[in-house]
GUPA-499422 format. One record per residue (C-alpha): x, y, z; residue number from 1; chain. Coordinates in Angstrom, 2 decimals. Layout:
pt x=X&y=Y&z=Z&num=NUM&chaine=A
...
end
This chain:
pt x=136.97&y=115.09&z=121.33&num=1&chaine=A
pt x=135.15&y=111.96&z=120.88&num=2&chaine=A
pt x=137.46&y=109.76&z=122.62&num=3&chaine=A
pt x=137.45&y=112.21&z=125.67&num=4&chaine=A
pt x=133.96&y=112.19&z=125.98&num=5&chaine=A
pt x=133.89&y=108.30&z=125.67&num=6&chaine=A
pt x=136.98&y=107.78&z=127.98&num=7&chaine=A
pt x=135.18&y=110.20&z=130.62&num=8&chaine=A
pt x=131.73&y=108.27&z=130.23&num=9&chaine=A
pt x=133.83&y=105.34&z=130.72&num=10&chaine=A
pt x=135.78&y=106.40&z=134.56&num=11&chaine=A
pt x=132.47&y=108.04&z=135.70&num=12&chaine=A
pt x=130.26&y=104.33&z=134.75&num=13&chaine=A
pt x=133.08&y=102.41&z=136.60&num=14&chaine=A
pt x=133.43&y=104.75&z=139.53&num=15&chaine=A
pt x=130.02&y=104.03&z=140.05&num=16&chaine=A
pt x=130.28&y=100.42&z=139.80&num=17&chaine=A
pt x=132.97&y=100.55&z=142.50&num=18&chaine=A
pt x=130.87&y=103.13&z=144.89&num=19&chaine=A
pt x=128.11&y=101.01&z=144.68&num=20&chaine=A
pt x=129.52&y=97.96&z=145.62&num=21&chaine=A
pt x=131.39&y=99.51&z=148.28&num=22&chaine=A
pt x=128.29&y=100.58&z=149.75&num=23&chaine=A
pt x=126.35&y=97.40&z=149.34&num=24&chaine=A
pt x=129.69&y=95.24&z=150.84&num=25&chaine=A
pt x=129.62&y=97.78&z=153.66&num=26&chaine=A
pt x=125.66&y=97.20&z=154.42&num=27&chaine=A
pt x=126.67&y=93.49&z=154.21&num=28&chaine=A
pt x=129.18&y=93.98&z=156.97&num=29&chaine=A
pt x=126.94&y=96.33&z=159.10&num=30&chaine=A
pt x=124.19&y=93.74&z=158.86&num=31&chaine=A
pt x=126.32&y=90.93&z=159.21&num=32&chaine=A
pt x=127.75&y=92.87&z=162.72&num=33&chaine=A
pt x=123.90&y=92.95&z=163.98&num=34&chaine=A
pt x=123.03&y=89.59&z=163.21&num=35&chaine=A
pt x=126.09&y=88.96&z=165.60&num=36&chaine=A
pt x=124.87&y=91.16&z=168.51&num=37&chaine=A
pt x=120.78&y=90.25&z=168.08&num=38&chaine=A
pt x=121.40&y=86.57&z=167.36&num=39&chaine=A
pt x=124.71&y=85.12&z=169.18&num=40&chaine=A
pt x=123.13&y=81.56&z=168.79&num=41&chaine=A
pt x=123.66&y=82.15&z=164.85&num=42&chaine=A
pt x=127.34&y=83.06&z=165.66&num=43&chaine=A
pt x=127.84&y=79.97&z=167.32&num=44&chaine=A
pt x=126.63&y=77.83&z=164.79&num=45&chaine=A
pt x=128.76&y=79.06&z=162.19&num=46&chaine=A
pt x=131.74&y=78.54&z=164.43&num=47&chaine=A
pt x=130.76&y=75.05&z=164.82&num=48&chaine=A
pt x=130.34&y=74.35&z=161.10&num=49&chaine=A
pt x=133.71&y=76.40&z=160.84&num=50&chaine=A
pt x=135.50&y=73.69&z=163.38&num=51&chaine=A
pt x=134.00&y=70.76&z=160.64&num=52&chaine=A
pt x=132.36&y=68.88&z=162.99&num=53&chaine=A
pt x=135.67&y=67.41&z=164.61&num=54&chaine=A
pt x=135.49&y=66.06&z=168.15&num=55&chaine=A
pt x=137.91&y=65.49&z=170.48&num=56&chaine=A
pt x=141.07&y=63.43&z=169.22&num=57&chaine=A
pt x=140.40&y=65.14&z=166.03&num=58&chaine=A
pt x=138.30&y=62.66&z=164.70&num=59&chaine=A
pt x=135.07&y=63.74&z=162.34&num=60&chaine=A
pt x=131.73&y=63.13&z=163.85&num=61&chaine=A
pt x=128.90&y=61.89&z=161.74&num=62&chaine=A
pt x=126.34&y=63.93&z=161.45&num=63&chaine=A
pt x=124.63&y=61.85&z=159.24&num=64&chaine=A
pt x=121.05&y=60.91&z=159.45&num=65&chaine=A
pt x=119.69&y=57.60&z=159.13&num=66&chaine=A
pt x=117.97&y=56.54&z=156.37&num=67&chaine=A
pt x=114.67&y=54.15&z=156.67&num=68&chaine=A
pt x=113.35&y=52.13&z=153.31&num=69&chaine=A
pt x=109.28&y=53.53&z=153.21&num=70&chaine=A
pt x=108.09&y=50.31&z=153.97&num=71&chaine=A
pt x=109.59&y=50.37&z=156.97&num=72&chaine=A
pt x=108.31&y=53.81&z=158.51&num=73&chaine=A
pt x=104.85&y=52.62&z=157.23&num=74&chaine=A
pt x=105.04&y=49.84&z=158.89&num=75&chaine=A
pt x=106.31&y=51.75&z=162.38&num=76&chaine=A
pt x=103.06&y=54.60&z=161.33&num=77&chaine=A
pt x=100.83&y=51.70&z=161.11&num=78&chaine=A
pt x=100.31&y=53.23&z=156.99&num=79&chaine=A
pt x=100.91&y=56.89&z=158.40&num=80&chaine=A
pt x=97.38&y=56.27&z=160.61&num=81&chaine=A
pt x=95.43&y=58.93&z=162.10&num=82&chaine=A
pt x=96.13&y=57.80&z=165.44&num=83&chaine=A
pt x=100.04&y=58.27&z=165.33&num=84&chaine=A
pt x=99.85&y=61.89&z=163.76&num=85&chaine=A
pt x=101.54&y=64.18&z=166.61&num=86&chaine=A
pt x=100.71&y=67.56&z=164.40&num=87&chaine=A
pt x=101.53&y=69.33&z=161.41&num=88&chaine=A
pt x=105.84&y=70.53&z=160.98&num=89&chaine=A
pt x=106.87&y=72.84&z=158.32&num=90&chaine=A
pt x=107.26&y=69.69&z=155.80&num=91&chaine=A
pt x=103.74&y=68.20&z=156.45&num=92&chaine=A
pt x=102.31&y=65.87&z=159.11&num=93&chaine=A
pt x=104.50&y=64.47&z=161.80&num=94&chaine=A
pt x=103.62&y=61.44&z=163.06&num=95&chaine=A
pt x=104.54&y=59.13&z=166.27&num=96&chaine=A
pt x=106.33&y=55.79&z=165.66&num=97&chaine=A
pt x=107.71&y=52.82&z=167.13&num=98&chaine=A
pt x=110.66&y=52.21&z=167.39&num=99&chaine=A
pt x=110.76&y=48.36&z=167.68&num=100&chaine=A
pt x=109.41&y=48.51&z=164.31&num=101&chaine=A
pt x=111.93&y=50.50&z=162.78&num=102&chaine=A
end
């Protein structure tokens, strides 16, 4: 009797486990499917990261940014001044540079 009891515990806790990760893959996918009609500019950027960046020829592109030493963007922010801050971004200040001194 004891072994029915635990074997029926048992079905019903992983019968649940499997119902409710149906239903959360399912919202997932429903979500996933509105994100697709709301936001077709998200769809098309996963399609391009899906492609890896290959240009014609089938050749990579670099997508790489450039890195600058700090010396050197201080030097192009005359020392991050006042006068070259465009506004404030996400990350902090944004300032104006120039190029030559880069």
């Amino acid at each position: 009797m004891k072994i029915a009891v635990i074997t029926t515990a048992t079905i019903f806790v992983v019968l649940g486990i499997l119902v409710a990760s149906y239903c959360l893959w399912k919202s997932k996918a429903k979500c996933a499917a509105h994100l697709k009609v709301y936001f077709p500019v998200l769809d098309r950027m996963q399609n391009y990261r899906k492609n890896d960046h290959e240009i014609d020829g089938g050749q990579k592109e670099d997508l790489e940014l450039p890195h600058f030493e700090f010396t050197a963007v201080a030097n192009a922010t005359n020392n991050f001044s006042i006068n070259n801050k465009l506004g404030e971004g996400g990350y902090g200040p944004v300032y104006g540079v120039n190029i030559i001194n880069i």
